[in-house]
C-alpha positions as a Markdown table, in Angstrom:
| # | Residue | x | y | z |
|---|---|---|---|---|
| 1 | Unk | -8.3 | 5.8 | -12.2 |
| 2 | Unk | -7.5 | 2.1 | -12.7 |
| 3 | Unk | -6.0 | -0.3 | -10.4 |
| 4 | Unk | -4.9 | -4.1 | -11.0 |
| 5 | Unk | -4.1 | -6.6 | -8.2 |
| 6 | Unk | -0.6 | -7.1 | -6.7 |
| 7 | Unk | -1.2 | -10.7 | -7.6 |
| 8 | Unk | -1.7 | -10.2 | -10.9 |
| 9 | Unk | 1.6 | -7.7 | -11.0 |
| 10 | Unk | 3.6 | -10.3 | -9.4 |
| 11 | Unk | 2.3 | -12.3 | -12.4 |
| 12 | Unk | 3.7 | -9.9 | -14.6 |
| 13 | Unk | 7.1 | -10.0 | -12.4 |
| 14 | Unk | 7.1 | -13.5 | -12.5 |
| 15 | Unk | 6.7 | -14.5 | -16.0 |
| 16 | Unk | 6.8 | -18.0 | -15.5 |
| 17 | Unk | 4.1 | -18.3 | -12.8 |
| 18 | Unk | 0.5 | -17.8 | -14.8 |
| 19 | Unk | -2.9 | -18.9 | -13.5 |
| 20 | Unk | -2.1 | -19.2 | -9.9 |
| 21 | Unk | -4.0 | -16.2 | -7.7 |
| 22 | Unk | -6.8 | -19.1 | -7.3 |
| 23 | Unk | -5.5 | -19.9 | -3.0 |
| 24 | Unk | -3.2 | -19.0 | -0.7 |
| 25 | Unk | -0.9 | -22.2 | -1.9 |
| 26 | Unk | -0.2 | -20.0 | -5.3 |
| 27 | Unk | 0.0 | -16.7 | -3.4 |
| 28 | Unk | 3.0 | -18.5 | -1.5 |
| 29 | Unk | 4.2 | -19.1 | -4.9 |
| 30 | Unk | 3.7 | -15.8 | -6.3 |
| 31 | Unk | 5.2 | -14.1 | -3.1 |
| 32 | Unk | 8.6 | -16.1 | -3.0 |
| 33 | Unk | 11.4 | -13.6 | -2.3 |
| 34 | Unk | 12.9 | -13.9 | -6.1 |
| 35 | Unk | 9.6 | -12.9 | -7.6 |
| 36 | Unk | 8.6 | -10.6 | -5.2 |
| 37 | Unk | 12.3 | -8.4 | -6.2 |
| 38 | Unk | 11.4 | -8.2 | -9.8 |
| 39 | Unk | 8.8 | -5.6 | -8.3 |
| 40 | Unk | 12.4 | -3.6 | -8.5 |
| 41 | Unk | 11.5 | -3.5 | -12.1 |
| 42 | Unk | 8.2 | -1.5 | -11.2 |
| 43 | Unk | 9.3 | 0.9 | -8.4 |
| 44 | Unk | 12.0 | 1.3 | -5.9 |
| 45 | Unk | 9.6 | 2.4 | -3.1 |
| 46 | Unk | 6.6 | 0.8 | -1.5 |
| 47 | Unk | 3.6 | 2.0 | 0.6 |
| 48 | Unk | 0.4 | 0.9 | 1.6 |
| 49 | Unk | -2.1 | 3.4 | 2.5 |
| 50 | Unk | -4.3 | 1.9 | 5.1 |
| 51 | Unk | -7.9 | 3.2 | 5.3 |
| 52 | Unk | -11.7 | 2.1 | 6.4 |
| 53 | Unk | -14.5 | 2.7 | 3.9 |
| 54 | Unk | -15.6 | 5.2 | 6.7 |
| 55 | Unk | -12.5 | 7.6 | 6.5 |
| 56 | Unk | -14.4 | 9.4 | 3.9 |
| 57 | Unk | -11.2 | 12.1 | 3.4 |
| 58 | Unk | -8.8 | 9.5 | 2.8 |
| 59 | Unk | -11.9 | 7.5 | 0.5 |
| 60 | Unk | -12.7 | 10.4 | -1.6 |
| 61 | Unk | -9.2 | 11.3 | -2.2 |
| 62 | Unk | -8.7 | 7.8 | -3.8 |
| 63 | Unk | -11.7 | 7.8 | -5.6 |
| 64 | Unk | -10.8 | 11.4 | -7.0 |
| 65 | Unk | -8.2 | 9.8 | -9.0 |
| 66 | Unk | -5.5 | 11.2 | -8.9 |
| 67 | Unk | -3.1 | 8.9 | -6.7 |
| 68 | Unk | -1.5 | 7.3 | -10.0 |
| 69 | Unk | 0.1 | 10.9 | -10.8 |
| 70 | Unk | 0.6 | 11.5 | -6.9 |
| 71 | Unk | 2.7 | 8.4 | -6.5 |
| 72 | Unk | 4.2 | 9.1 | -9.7 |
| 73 | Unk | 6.4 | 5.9 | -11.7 |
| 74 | Unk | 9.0 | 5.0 | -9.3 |
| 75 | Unk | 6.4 | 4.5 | -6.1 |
| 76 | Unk | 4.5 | 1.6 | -5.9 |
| 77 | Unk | 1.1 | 2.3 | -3.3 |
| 78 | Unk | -0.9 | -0.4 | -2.3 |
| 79 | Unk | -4.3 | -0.4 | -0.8 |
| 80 | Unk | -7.1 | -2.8 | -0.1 |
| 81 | Unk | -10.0 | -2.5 | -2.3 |
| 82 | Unk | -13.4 | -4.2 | -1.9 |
| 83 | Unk | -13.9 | -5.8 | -5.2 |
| 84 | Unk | -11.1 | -8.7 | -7.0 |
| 85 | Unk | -8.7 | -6.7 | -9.3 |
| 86 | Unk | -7.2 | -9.7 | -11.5 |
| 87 | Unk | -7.3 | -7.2 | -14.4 |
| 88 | Unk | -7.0 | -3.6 | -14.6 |
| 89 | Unk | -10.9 | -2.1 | -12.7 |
| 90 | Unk | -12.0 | 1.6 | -12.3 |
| 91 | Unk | -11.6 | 3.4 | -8.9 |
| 92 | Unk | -14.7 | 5.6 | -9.3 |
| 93 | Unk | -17.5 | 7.8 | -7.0 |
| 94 | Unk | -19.2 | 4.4 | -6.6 |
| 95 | Unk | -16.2 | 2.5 | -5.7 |
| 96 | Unk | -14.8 | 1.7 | -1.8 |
| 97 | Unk | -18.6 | 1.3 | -0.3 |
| 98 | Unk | -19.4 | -2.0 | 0.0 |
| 99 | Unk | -16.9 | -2.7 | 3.4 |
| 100 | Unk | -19.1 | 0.6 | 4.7 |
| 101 | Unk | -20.4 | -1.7 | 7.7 |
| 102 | Unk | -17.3 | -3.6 | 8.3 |
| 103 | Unk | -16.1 | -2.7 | 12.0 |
| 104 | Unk | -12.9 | -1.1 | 12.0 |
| 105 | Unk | -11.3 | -4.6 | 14.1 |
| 106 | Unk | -12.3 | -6.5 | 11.0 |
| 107 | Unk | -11.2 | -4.2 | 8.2 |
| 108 | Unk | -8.4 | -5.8 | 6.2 |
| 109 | Unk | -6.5 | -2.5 | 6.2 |
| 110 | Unk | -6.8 | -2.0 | 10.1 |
| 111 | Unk | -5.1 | -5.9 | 10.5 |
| 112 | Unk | -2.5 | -4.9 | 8.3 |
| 113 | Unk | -1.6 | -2.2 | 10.6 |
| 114 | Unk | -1.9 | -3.9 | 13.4 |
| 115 | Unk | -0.1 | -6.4 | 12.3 |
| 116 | Unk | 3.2 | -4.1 | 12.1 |
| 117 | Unk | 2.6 | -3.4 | 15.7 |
| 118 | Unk | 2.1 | -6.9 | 17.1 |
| 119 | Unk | 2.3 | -6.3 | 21.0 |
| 120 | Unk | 2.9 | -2.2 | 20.8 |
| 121 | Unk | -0.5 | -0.1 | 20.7 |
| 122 | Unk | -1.4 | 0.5 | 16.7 |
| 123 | Unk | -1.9 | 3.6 | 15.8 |
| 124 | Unk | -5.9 | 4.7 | 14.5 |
| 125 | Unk | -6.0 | 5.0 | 11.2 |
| 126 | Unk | -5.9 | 6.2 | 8.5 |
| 127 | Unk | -2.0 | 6.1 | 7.4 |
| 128 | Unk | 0.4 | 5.8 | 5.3 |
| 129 | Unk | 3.0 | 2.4 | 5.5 |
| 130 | Unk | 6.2 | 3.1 | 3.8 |
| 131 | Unk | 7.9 | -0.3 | 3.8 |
| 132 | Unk | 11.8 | -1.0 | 3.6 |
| 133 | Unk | 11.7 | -3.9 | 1.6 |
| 134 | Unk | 8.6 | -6.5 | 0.0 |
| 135 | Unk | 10.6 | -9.3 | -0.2 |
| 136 | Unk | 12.7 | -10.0 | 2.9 |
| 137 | Unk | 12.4 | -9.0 | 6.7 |
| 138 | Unk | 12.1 | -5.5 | 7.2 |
| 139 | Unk | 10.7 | -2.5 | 8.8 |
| 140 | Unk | 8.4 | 0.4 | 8.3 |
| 141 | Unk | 7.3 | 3.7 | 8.9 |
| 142 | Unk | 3.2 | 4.3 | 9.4 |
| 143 | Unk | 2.4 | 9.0 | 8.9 |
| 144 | Unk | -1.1 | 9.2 | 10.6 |
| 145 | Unk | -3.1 | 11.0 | 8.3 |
| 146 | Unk | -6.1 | 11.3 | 10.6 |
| 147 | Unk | -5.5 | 14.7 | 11.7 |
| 148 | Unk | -6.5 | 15.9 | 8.0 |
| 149 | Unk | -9.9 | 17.1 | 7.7 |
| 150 | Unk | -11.3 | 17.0 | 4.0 |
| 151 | Unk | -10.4 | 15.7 | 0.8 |
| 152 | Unk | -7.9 | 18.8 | -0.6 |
| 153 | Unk | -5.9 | 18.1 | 2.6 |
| 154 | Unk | -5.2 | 14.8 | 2.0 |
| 155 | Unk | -4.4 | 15.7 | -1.3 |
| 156 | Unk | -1.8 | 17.8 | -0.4 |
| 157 | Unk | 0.1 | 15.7 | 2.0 |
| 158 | Unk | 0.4 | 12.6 | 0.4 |
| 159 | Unk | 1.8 | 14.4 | -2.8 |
| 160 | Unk | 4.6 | 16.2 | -0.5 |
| 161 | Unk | 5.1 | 13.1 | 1.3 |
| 162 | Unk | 5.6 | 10.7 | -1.9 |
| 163 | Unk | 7.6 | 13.2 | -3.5 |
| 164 | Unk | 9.9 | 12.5 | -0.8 |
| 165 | Unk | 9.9 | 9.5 | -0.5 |
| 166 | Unk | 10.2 | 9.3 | -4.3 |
| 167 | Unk | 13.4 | 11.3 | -3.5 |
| 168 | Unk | 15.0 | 9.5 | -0.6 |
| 169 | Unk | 14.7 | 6.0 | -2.6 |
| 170 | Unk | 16.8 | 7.1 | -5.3 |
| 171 | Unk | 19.4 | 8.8 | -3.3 |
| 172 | Unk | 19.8 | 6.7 | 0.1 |
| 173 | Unk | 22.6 | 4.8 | 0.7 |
| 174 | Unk | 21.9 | 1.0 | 0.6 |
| 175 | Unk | 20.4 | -0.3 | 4.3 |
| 176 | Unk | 20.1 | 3.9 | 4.7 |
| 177 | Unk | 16.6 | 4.6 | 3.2 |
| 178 | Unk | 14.3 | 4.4 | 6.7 |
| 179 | Unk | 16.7 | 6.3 | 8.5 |
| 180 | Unk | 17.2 | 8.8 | 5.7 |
| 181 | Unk | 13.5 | 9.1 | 5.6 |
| 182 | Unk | 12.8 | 9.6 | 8.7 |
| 183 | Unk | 15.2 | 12.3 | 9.0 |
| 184 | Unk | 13.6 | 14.5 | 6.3 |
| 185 | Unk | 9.9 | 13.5 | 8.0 |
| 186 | Unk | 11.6 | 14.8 | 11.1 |
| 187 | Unk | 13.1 | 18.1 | 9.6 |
| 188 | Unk | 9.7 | 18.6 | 7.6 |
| 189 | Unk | 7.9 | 18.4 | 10.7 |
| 190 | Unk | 5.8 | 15.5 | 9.8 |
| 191 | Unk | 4.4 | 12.9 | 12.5 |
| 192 | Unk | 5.8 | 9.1 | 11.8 |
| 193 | Unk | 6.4 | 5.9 | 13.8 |
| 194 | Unk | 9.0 | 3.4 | 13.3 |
| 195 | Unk | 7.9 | -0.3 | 13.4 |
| 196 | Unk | 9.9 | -3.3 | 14.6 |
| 197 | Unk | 11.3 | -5.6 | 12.2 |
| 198 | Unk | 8.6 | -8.3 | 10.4 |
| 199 | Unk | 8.4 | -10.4 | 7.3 |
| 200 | Unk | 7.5 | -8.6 | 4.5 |
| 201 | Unk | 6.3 | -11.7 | 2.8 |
| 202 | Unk | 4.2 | -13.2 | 5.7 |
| 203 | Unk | 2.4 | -9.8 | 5.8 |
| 204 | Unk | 1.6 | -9.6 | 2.3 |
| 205 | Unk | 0.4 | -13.4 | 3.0 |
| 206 | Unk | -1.9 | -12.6 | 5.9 |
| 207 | Unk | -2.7 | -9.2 | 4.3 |
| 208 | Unk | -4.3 | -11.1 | 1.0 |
| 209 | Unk | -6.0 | -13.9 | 3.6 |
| 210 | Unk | -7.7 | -11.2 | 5.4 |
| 211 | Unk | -8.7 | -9.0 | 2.5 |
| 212 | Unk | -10.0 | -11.9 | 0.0 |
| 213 | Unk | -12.5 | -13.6 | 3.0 |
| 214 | Unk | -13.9 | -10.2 | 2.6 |
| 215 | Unk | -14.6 | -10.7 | -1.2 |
| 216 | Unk | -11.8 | -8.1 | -1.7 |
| 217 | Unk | -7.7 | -7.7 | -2.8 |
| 218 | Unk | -4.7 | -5.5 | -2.3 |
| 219 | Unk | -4.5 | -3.5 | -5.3 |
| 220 | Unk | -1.9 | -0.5 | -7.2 |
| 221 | Unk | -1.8 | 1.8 | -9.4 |
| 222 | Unk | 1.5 | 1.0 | -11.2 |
| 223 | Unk | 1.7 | 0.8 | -14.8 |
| 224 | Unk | -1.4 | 1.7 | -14.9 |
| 225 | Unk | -1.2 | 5.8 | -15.5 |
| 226 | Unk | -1.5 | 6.0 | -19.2 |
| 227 | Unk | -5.6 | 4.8 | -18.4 |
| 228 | Unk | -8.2 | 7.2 | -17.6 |
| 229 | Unk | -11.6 | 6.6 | -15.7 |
């Protein structure tokens, strides 16, 4: 499986912004709310999958490959990987090791999801962050995942759960997807919180800050499936 940095798909988005991943300054660029919606172009649904290097479950499923055809073309996943992406890189048995020893408090991916939780206790990870929006204020729902024990588990319920959500963002009313969503994870008996309401854009800001200090980036899979590892 390849992945490529959401900086360098925003590039894509954006096609008058080139050469400008370098700093934060050019991330703000990249990130303005009129580029960030030509990601609309991409996929009409957005997650992050928040894991340590430690949650081996979650980090063998993702090394496994398979999360391109999981996610399928309309659902964009993110999730932080520990080596830059600024062109298309293999996800492999070697990859996801080198954060091994970063404490959990330091992890970019933990910080993300405490981030959605400012002042509210954050729920352990790993999980799944299915976002309203990427471009303007908005909220989110985090699915613990930590309750699954191996690899085949995992497997299993993050392809019924973006298969759903795959669903519900072509069919929700507009302002109607959370709720809709949440409904069906309610009916299907599967654990969720809401978040409160944050800025989508100042996340993804912080979100690359943390990740880069730590010689790493936010990555997907989209538009991407048609390469093999």
């Amino acid at each position: 499986m390849y992945v490529l940095s959401l900086a360098a798909l925003l590039e894509e988005a954006a096609a008058d912004v080139r050469n400008q991943t370098g700093n934060i300054r050019a991330l703000n660029e990249l990130l303005r709310p009129e580029n960030v919606r030509r990601l609309r172009e991409f996929a009409r649904a957005y997650c992050f999958l928040a894991f340590h290097s430690r949650d081996t479950e979650v980090a063998d499923y993702v090394r496994a490959g398979t999360l391109a055809d999981d996610s399928g073309p309309d659902v964009l996943v993110l999730f932080t990987l520990d080596e830059p992406a600024p062109i298309a890189v293999p996800v492999g048995a070697d990859s996801l090791r080198s954060w091994m020893d970063l404490d959990v408090g330091v992890h970019p991916s933990y910080r993300m999801v405490r981030a959605l939780f400012d002042g509210r206790p954050t729920p352990p990870l790993p999980g799944l962050v299915v976002l309203d929006d990427l471009a303007e204020e908005c909220e989110a729902l985090y699915l613990p995942l930590g309750e699954l024990d191996n690899e085949r588990a995992v497997r299993q319920r993050l392809r019924r759960v973006l298969a759903l959500i795959g669903h519900v963002s072509a069919t929700a009313k507009p302002g109607k997807y959370l709720d809709d969503l949440g409904l069906e994870l309610y009916r299907q008996g599967i654990e969720h919180v809401r978040t409160e309401r944050i800025s989508a854009r100042e996340w993804l800001l912080r979100a690359f800050d943390t990740t880069r200090a730590n010689l790493g980036d936010i990555v997907t899979t989209i538009g991407l499936t048609g390469l093999t590892s």
